[in-house]
C-alpha positions in Angstrom: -9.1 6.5 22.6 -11.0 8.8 19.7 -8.6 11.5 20.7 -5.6 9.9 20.7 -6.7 8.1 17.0 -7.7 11.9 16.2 -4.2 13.3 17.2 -1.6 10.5 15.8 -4.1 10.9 12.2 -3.9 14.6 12.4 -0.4 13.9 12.4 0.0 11.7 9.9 -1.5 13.7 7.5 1.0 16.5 8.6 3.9 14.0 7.8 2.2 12.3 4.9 1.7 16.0 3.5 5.2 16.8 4.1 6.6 13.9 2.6 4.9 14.2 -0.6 5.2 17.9 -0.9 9.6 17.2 -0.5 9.5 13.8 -2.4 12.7 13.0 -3.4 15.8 11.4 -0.8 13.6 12.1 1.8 10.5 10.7 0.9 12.6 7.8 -0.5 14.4 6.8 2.5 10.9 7.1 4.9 9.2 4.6 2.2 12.1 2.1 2.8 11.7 2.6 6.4 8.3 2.4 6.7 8.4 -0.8 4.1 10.9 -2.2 6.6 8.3 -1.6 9.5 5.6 -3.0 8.0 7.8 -6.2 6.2 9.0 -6.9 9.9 5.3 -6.5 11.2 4.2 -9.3 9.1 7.2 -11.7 9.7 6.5 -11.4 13.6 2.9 -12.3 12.5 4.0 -15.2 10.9 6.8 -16.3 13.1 10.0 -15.2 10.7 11.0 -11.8 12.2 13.9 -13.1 13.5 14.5 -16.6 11.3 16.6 -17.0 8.7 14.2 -16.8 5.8 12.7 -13.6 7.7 16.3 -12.0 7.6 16.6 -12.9 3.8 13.7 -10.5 3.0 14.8 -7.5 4.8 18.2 -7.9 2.9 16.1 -8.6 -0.4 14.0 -6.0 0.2 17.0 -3.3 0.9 18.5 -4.4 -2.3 15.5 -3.9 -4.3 15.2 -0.5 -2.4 19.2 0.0 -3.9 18.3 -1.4 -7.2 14.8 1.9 -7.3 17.4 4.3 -6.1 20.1 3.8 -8.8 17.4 2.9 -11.8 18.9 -0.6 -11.8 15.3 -2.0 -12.9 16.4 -4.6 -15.3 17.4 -6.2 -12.6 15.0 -6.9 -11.0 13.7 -9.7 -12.2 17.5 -11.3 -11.3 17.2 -10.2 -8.0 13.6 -12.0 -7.3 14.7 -15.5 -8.8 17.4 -15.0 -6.8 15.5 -14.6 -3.6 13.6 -17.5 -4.2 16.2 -20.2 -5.1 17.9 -18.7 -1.7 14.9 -18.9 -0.1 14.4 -22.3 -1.4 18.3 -23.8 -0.6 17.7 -22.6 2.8 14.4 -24.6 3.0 16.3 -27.7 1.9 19.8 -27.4 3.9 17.7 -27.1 7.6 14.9 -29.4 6.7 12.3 -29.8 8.5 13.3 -26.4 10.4 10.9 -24.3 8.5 7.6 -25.0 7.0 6.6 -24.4 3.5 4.4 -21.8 4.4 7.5 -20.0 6.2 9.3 -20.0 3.4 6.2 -18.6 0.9 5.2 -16.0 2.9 9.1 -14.8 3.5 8.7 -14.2 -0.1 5.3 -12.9 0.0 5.9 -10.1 2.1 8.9 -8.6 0.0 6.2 -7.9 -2.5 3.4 -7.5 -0.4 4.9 -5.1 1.9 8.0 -3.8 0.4 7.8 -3.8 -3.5 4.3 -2.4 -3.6 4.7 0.3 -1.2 7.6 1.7 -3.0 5.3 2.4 -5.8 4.4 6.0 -3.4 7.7 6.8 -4.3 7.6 5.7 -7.8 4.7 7.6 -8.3 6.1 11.0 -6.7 8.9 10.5 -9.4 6.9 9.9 -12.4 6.5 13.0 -14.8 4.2 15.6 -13.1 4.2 13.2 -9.9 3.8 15.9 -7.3 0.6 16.3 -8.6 -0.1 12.4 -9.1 1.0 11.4 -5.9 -1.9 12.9 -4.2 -4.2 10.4 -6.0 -3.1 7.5 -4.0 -4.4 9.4 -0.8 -7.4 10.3 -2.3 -8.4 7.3 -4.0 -7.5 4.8 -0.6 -8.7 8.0 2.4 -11.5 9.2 0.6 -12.8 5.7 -0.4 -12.6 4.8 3.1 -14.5 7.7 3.9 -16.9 7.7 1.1 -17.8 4.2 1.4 -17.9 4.8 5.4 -20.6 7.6 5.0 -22.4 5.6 1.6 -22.2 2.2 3.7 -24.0 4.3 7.1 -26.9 6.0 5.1 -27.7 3.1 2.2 -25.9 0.1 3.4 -27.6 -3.1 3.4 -25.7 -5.6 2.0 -23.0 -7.1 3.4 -19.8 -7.5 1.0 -17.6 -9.6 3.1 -19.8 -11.0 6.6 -16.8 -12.6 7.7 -14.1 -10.4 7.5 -15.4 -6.8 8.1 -19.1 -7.1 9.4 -20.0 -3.5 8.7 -18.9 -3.3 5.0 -21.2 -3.1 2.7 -21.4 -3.4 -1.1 -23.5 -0.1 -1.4 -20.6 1.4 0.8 -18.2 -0.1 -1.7 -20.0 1.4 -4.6 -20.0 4.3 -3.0 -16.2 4.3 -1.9 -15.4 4.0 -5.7 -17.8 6.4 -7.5 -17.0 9.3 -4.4 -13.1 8.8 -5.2 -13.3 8.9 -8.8 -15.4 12.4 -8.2 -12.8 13.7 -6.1 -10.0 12.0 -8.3 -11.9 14.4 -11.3 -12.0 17.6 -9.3 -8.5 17.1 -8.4 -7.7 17.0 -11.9 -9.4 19.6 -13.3 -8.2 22.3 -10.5 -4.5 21.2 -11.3 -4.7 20.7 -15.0 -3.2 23.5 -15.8 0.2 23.1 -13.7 0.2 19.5 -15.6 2.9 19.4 -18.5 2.3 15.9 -19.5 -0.6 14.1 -18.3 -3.7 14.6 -21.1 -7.1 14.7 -20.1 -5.9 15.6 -16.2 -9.7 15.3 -14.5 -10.2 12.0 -17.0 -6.7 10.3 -16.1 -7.1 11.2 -11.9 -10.8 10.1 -11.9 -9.8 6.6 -13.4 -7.0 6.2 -11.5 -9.5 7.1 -8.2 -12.1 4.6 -9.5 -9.5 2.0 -10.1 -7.0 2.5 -6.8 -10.4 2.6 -4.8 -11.4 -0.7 -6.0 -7.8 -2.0 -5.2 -7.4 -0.4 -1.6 -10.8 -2.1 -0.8 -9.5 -5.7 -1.5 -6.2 -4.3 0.0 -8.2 -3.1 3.0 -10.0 -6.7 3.4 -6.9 -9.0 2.7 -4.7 -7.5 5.7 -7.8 -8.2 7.8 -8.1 -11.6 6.6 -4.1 -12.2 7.3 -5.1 -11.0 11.0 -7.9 -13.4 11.2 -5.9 -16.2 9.7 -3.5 -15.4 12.7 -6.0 -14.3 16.0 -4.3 -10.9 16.0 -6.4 -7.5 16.1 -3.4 -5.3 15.1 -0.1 -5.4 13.5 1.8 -3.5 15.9 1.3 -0.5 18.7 3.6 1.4 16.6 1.0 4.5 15.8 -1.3 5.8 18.7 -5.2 4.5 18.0 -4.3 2.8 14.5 -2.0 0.5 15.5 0.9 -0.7 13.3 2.3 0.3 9.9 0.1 -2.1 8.2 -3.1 -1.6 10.1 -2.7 2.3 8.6 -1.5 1.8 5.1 -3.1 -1.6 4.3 -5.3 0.0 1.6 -2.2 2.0 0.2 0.2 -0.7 -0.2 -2.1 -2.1 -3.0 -3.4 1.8 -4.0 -0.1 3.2 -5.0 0.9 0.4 -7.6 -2.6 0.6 -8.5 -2.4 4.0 -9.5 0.9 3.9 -11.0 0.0 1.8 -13.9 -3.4 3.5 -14.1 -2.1 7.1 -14.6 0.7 5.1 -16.5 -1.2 3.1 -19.3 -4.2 5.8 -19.2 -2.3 9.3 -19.3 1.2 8.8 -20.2 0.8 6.0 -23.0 
């Protein structure tokens, strides 16, 4: 089992490199896959994957995907209102078919899954993003590592008992303040090759501290959605992680996370 979680996260990182190295159409059209995965992972959690207000949020979320792609973004704000009075008329016309919480967490998950995943991409594109990009990785896979190795040497209290046992808040301290050191040496050995970002080891070690506090809660609300719903993993897709969410939990919430970090701290 540890080699075959070893192998398929060697090989993520391979892919994950790749990917954000080519950015552009390619790295676009994988995010929309991979947000279709995941949105389609949670549906069959909650019972929509193959129900009506299920297939709603796969077209909803394609759309938005169309609206990124085109820089359509004033519309966006249409095209969620939208969703929800759909959502909402379907909820009426086949009463009592679906439950309220169906129809909720149909449009949950578009955001959830879909919308905030998109924001690696967003990122990738913002000025000097291939450089920025890198800072969702390190601020949700080195939290989890610092926090890991913090949490094994110091860790005596327990941050959330209930929902993941061997977290602790010295761990969690630890996750933050390792990420916002690495976020800080990332900066300052790529500040020169940065054209617009100010400050570059200032702006990456806040948007570290920050996206590491984020991909924590992240990290802890997909576990609670599993406990809510007596499941240990979202899918068999990846080898020893499981599915798409059970690997990019904590960067679903990461990469908005940084995005409007490195946005409101380096570019405003």
């Amino acid at each position: 089992m540890f080699a075959t979680r070893l192998i398929s996260g060697i090989f993520l990182v391979i892919v994950a490199a790749y990917l954000l190295v080519t950015g552009g159409p390619v790295l676009f059209a994988v995010s929309l896959v991979i947000s279709m995965i995941g949105l389609f992972e949670l549906y069959r959690v909650l019972k929509i994957d193959k129900e009506l207000p299920g297939i709603i949020g796969y077209l909803t979320l394609a759309v938005y995907y169309m609206i990124l792609w085109f820089g359509w973004t004033e519309y966006v704000t249409l095209m969620t209102i939208g969703t929800l009075m759909l959502l909402m008329t379907v909820y009426v016309i086949t009463f009592p078919k679906y439950r309220t919480e169906q129809i909720t967490a149909a449009f949950f998950g578009i955001f959830y899954v879909g919308i905030m995943f998109s924001f690696v991409y967003q990122v990738r594109s913002m000025p000097d993003g291939a450089y920025l990009v890198w800072l969702i990785l390190l601020s949700s896979w080195g939290c989890d590592t610092c926090a890991y190795c913090v949490g094994m040497l110091f860790g005596k209290h327990k941050m959330a008992p209930k929902l993941s046992p061997k977290k602790s808040i010295e761990g969690a301290i630890g996750g933050v303040v390792g990420s916002a050191l690495l976020g800080f040496l990332y900066g300052m050995v790529f500040e020169a090759r940065m054209d617009v970002i100010l400050q570059p080891g200032f702006v990456s070690a806040c948007a570290c501290a920050i996206g590491a506090v984020i991909s924590q809660i992240g990290d802890l609300a997909a576990s609670a959605i599993k406990r809510n719903h007596d499941i240990k993993d979202y899918g068999h897709l990846i080898p020893g992680h499981g599915g798409i969410l059970d690997r990019f939990d904590s960067m679903i919430f990461t990469a908005p996370a940084v995005y409007f970090a490195v946005w409101f701290i380096g570019l405003m």
